[in-house]
N, C-alpha and C positions, 0 to 999 in steps of 0.2 A: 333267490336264485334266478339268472337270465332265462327269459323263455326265448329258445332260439328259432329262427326263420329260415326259411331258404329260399333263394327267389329262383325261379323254376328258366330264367333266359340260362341256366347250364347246361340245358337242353338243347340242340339242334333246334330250329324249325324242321315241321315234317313228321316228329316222332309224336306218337298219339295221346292223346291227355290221358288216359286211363294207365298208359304205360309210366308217365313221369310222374306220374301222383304216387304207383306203388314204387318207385326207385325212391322217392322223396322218403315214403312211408317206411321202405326198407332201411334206408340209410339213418331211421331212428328220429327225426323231423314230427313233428306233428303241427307246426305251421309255417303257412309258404307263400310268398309273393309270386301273383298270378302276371301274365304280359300281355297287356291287351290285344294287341295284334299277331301272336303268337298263341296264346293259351285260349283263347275268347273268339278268335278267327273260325272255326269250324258250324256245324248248323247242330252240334249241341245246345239241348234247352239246360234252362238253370236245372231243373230238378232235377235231368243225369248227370248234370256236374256235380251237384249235391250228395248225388250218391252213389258217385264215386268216390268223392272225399269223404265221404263218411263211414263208407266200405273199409277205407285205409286208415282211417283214424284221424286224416287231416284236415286241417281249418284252413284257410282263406281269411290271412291278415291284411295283406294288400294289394292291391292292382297298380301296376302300372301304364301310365297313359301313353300311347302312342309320342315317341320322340321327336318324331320328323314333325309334329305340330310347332306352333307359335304365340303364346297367349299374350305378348308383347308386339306382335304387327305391327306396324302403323295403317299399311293395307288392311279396312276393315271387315273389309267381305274376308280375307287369309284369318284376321284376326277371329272374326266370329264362326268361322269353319273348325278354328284350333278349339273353342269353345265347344261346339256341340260334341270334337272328339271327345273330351276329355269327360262333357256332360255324359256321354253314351256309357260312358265305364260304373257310373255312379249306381244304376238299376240293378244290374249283375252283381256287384259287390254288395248292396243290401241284401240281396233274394239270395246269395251265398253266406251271409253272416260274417261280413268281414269289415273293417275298420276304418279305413282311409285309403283314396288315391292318391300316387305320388305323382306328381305334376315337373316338369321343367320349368320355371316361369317363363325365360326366355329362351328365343333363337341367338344365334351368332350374328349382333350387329359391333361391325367396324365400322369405323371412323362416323358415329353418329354420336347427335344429342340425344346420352343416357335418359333423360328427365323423361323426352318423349315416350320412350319403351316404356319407362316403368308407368307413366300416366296408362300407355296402355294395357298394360298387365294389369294395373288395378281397375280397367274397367272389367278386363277379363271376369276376374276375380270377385265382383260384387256380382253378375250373373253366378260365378259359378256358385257363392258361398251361397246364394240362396235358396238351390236347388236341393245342394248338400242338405242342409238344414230340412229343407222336406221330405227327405227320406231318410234321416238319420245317420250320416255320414261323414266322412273329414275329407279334409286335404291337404296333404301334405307338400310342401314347395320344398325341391333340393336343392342342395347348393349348387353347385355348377360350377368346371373350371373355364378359366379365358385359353389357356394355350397361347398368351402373348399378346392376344387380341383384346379391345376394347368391347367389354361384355356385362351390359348391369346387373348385380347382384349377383354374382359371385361370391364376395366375402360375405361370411354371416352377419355384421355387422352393420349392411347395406341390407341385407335380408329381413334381418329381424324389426328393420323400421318400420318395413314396406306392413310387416305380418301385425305388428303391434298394433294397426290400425282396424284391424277385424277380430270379430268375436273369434270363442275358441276351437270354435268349427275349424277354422285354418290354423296346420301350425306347421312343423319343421320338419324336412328329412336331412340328415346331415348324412351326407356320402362320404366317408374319411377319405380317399386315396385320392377324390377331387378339391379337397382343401391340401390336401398333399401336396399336391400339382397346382395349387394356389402359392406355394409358400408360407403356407398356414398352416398352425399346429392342429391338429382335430379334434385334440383336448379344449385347447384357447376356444376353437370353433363349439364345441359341445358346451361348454358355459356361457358362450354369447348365447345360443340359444338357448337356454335354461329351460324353464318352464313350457315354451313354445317347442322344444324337440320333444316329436313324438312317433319318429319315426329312423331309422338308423340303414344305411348299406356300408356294411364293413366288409374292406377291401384293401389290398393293400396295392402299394406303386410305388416306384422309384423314384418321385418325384419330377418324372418327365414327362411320361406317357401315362393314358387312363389304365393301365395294365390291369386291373381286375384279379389281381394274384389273391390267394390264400393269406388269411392274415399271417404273419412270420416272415415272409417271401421278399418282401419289400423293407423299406426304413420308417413306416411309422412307428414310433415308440407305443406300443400298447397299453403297456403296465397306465403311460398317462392318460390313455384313452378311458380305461376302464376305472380308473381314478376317478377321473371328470365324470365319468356317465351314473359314479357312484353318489359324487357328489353334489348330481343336480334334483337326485334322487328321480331319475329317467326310469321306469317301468315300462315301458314299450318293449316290442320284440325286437333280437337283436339278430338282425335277417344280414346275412352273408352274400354277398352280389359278385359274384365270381367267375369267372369263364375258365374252360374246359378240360382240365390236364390229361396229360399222353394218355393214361389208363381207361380216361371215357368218364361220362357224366356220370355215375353209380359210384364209381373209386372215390370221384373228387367229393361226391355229396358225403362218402363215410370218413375221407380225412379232414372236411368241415366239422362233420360229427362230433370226432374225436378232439377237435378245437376246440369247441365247443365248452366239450363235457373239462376237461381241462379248464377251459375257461371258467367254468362256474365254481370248479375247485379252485380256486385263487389262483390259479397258473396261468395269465395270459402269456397268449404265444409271442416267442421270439425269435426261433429259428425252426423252422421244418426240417424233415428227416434228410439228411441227404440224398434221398434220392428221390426229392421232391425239387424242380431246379424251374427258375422262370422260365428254361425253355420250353419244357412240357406243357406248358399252360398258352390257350389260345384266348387272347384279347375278346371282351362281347360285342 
């Protein structure tokens, strides 16, 4: 059976971590993708986040690393600035008992030579794999969509090259509604990565915008999502990334819930209640 996640950006910035950890805990959750710059921003030490999370019964599967970084630069000083973010996440996530950071490999480069960015993402990447490795931790690279623009490693396929070259410290996060938004199946996508996905944001989109809707809400085919994630024999957590519907973060984390638990019953969602509609849902 799926052990389900919820990544806590459905929350405002602002609202206090002790407060989203019990809505996560109410909402039936017992693991949650923490925001680096949002959940980790306060002068909280590890051990009252520890025990909060453990007040409420929840674990801390993964962090996310600051967006607005670059681990693809060619400016090396930007470059190794995007490194130490991404390094800063890795201490807090051991000292919380959690899993992998998810990483962006890169920024938004137009009209440049791909080869370059990815040379430098994998310098990124041998700094960061070696850190990880001495504290006991992963890292996870997402896919990423282009939106039109010329953007390396995007398709899993260009991903998974780049991954195949490092131990198993590094391996995959597949964001479904961003291979969506590639023209990519997420199924296709979840078998290129095979073995290397170990990390999942399901989400759904219309295939135009990153819209972050509830899985059903949008046009990915599910049934072949959970196919594929059946078939690759993927045991990771199966963390939902979704932004905010009209009802408020607490509603949306219990209609994830109820996905969820469905889901694990052989029912992947296809359609939402009607009175669940893209409008109500704000983009993250």
């Amino acid at each position: 059976m799926p052990v389900f996640s919820l990544a806590t950006a459905l929350w405002p910035n602002g609202v206090p971590f002790d407060q989203v950890i019990a809505e996560v805990a109410a909402a039936g959750f017992t693991q949650c993708e923490l925001f680096d710059t949002k959940d980790m921003a306060d002068d909280r030490t590890a051990g009252e986040r520890r025990r909060i999370l453990n007040r409420h019964g929840v674990g801390v599967r993964t962090i996310h690393s600051d967006l607005g970084v670059n681990l693809a630069a060619l400016d090396d000083d930007e470059r190794v600035r995007a490194v130490a973010s991404v390094e800063s996440c890795f201490e807090p996530l051991a000292e919380l008992g959690g899993f992998a950071v998810i990483v962006h490999p890169t920024g938004r480069n137009a009209n440049v030579d791909a080869e370059l960015h990815i040379g430098a993402f994998r310098r990124s990447l041998d700094t960061l794999t070696a850190r990880a490795e001495q504290l006991g931790v992963r890292l996870a690279c997402e896919n990423l969509q282009h939106k039109g623009q010329p953007r390396p490693l995007c398709p899993m396929e260009d991903l998974r090259r780049v991954i195949d070259d490092y131990p198993s410290t590094v391996g995959i996060c597949l964001d479904t509604g961003h291979a969506n938004n590639n023209g990519l199946d997420p199924a296709d996508e979840a078998r290129i990565a095979g073995e290397r996905l170990i990390a999942l944001h399901l989400q759904d989109t219309d295939a135009i915008e990153d819209r972050h809707w509830p899985p059903g809400l949008g046009n990915i085919n599910w049934r072949r999502v959970a196919a594929a994630l059946v078939e690759i024999g993927f045991d990771g957590a199966w963390t939902f990334e979704v932004g905010t519907g009209a009802a408020g973060p607490a509603a949306t984390a219990a209609l994830l819930r109820g996905i969820g638990d469905a889901w694990a019953a052989g029912r992947p969602p296809s359609d939402l209640p009607e009175t669940e509609t893209a409008a109500g849902f704000n983009a993250l």
